[in-house]
N, C-alpha and C positions, 0 to 999 in steps of 0.2 A: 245341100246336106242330104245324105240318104235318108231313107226310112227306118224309122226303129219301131223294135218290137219291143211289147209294152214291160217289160225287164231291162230293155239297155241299157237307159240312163238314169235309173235309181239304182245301179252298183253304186255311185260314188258318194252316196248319200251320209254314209258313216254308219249303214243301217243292218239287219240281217231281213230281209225281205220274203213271207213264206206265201206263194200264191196254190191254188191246187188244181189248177190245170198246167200240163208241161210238156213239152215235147215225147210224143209217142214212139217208144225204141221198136224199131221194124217199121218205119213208115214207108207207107205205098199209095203215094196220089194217085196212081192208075186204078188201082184198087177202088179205092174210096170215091174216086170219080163215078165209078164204075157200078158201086153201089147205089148212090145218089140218085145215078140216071132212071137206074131197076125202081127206086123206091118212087121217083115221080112219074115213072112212063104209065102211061093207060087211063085206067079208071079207078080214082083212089088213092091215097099218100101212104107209105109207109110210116109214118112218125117218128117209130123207135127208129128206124135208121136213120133217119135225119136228125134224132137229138146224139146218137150213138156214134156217129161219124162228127158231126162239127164241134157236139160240145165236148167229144171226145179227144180233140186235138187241139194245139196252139195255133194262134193267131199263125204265125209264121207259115205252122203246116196247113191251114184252111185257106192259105195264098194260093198256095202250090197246086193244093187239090183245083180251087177255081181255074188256075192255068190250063189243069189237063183237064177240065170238064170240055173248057173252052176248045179247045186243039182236041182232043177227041169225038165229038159232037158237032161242034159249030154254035151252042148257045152259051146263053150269059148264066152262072150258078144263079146269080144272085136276082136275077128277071124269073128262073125258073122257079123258085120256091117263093117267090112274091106272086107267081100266079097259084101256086097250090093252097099257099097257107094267109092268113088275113089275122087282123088286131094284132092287140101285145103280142100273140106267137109270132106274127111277121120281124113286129120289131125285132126279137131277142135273135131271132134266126139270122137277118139281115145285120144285125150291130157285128155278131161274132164274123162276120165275114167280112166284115170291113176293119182294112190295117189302122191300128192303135191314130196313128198322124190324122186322117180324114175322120172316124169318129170322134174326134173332139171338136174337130172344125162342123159338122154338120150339124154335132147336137147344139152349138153354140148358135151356129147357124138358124134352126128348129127355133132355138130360143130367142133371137131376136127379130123373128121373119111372121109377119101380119099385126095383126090388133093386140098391144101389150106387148111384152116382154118377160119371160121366164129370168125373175133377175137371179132365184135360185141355183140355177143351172150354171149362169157367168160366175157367180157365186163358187159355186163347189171346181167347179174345171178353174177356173183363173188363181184360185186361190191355193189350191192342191196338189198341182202342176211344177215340178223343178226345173229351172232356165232354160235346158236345151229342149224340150219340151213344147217351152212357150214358143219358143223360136221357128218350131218346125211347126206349130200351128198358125202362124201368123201367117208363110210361106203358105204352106197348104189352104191355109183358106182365101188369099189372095188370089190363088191357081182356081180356085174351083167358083170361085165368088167373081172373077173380074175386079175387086174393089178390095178396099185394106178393111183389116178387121179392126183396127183405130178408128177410124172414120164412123163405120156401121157403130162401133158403140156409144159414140161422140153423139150421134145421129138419134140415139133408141135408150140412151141414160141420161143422166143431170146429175148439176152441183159434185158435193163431195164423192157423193158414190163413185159417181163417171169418174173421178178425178184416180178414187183407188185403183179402177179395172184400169184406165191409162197406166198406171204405173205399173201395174202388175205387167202389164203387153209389154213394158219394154226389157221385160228380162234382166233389171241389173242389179239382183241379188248378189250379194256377196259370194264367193267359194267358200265353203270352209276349210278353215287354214289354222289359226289360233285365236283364241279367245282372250281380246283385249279389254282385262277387268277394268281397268282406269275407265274405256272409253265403256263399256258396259254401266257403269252408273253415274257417269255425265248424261247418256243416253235415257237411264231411267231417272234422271232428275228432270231432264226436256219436256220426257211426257208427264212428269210429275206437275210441273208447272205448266204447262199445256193445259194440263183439266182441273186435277184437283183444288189448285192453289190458286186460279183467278176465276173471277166469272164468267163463263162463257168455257168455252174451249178452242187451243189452238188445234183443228184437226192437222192443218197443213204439217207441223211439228211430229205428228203421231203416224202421220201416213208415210213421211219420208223415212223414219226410222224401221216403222214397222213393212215398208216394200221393197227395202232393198239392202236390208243386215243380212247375215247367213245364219244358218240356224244355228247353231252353236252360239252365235255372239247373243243373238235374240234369245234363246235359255237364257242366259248370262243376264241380260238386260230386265228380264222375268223375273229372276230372284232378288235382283237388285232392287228392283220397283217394289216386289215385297216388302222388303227390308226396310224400305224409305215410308211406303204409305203403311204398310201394315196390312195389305188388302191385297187381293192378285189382281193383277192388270185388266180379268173380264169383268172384276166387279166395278174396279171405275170405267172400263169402256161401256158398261153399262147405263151406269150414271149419266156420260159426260154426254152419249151417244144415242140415237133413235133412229125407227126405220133399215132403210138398206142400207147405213154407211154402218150400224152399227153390226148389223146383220155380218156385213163382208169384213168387219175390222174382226169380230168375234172369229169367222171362219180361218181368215190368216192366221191369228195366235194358235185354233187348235190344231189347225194341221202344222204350225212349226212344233209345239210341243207333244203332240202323239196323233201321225195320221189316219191307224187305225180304227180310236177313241171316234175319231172327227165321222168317219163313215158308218163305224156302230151308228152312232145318233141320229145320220141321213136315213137308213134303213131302219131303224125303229119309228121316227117319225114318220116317214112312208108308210109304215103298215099297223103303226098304232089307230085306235076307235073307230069309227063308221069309215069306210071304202080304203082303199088302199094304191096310193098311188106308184103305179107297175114300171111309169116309166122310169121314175129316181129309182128303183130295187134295178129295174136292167139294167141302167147306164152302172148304177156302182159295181155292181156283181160284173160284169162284163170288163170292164175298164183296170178292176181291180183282182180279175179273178187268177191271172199271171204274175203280179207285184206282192201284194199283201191280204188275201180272201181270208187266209187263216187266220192272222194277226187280228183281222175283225171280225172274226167267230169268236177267235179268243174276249174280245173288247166288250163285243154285245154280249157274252155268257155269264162277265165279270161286271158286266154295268146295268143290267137288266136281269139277272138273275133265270135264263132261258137259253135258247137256242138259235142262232139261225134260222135252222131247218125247221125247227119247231113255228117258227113264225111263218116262215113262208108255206109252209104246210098249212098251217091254218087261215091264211087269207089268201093265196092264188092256187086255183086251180086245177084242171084239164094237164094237154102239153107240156103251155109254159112253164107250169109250177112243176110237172116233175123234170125238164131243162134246167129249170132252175135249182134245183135241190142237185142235180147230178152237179153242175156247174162250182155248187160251192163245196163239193164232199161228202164227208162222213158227217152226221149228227152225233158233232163232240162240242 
């Protein structure tokens, strides 16, 4: 399976997708190679041309350029600005140069590699990721790991939880195709009686339904379940739910009914009260800055009453933070 760039495969989604980085009309890798070399030769970084140049191009065209740094020079882009620049700057500098398919395998990577596990992380990627997606991470991270990414989380999760992220790896969401109402509230009766209606809960009931419907059917299934309990589906997976299984079954539902919504909330919570954690605002701003960045300008503006840029202005930085304000746009 080739590589895609982080727009490919969310055309078919049923969606209109607005990111605010895009392909640069007049692009010249030689150029911009060319620039990069000037900004890190000598004594001292240029900065602005390294936020001006990479954050100023797509994924696709920050390939190209590393091509011709490579074959012009003889060095690595991405060893060369990991010796100039260090911390979060390195991260955000390094993530944008790495194609869509290996940043998600590394950060999952990141997140299952020493003492603990970032279940957050398997969390937001396994859960937000559409089928050919998973697939080409599974691939890529077998390539780069030696070992299956099944196995690693087999190895580094438990119980229910383990059992969601298995299911999510194998990719067998449904296509959206048409919206079978009949089977739509058979399906919200399953998990009706799954939680609400005995004691205990069946999760195994609630996982199959909710890892492998398509989205369209799962809306369907959503209004149903209203309809039937009178309550929406996060208030009894709340209930019925605790910990990480309930964490990752919450995270499913929001990103089948607005993925947007789902990463406003990652990025407010990153940067709400004392400290602010830099790595969840790079991975979503990066990941998401080609697919839908505005879509969650729009989410955080309308669900938090502020700004993006306003937020990241006030808790990062130096570099990073103004990378990062270039990255996501205009302050709208």
């Amino acid at each position: 399976m080739a590589a895609y760039t982080r727009m490919a495969y969310y055309k078919d989604q049923g969606r209109v997708y607005k990111g605010t980085v895009k392909d640069v009309p007049g692009f010249d890798p030689e150029k911009d190679a060319a620039a990069l070399r000037k900004a890190m030769k000598g004594l001292g970084t240029d900065e602005d041309v390294l936020i001006d140049v990479l954050v100023g191009r797509s994924n696709e065209q920050r390939q190209k350029i590393a091509e011709c740094y490579k074959s012009q020079y003889g060095l690595d882009l991405c060893e060369d600005i990991q010796s100039e620049v260090s911390g979060s700057y390195e991260t955000l500098l390094t993530a944008l140069l790495c194609p869509a398919d290996k940043y998600d395998a590394r950060e999952i990577c990141k997140a299952l590699k020493g003492a603990g596990t970032s279940e957050n992380v398997l969390i937001e990627i396994l859960a937000s990721r559409p089928k050919p997606c998973i697939q080409l991470l599974k691939k890529v991270y077998q390539e780069e790991n030696g070992r299956g990414l099944e196995d690693d989380i087999k190895s580094d999760t438990s119980g229910y939880f383990a059992r969601v992220l298995v299911s999510l790896l194998q990719a067998k969401r449904d296509d959206p195709s048409f919206i079978d109402h009949a089977e739509a509230k058979k399906d919200a009766k399953i998990i009706f009686d799954a939680g609400e209606k005995i004691c205990g809960t069946d999760e195994e009931a609630i996982i199959a339904i909710l890892c492998t419907e398509s989205r369209p059917q799962l809306l369907q299934v959503f209004q149903e379940y209203q309809n039937l309990a009178g309550k929406s589906i996060e208030d009894s997976l709340k209930r019925e739910t605790s910990g990480t299984l309930e964490d990752v079954l919450l995270a499913i539902v929001a990103c089948i009914r607005d993925p947007p919504t789902y990463f406003a909330e990652q990025l407010y919570c990153a940067m709400k009260g004392a400290g602010t954690d830099e790595n969840t605002v790079i991975r979503v701003v990066v990941s998401r800055s080609e697919i839908d960045l505005e879509d969650i300008k729009a989410a955080v503006k309308r669900k938090y009453g502020t700004t993006l840029h306003t937020m990241i202005q006030g808790d990062i930085g130096g570099y990073i933070g103004k990378a990062l304000l270039k990255l996501c746009g205009g302050n709208d």
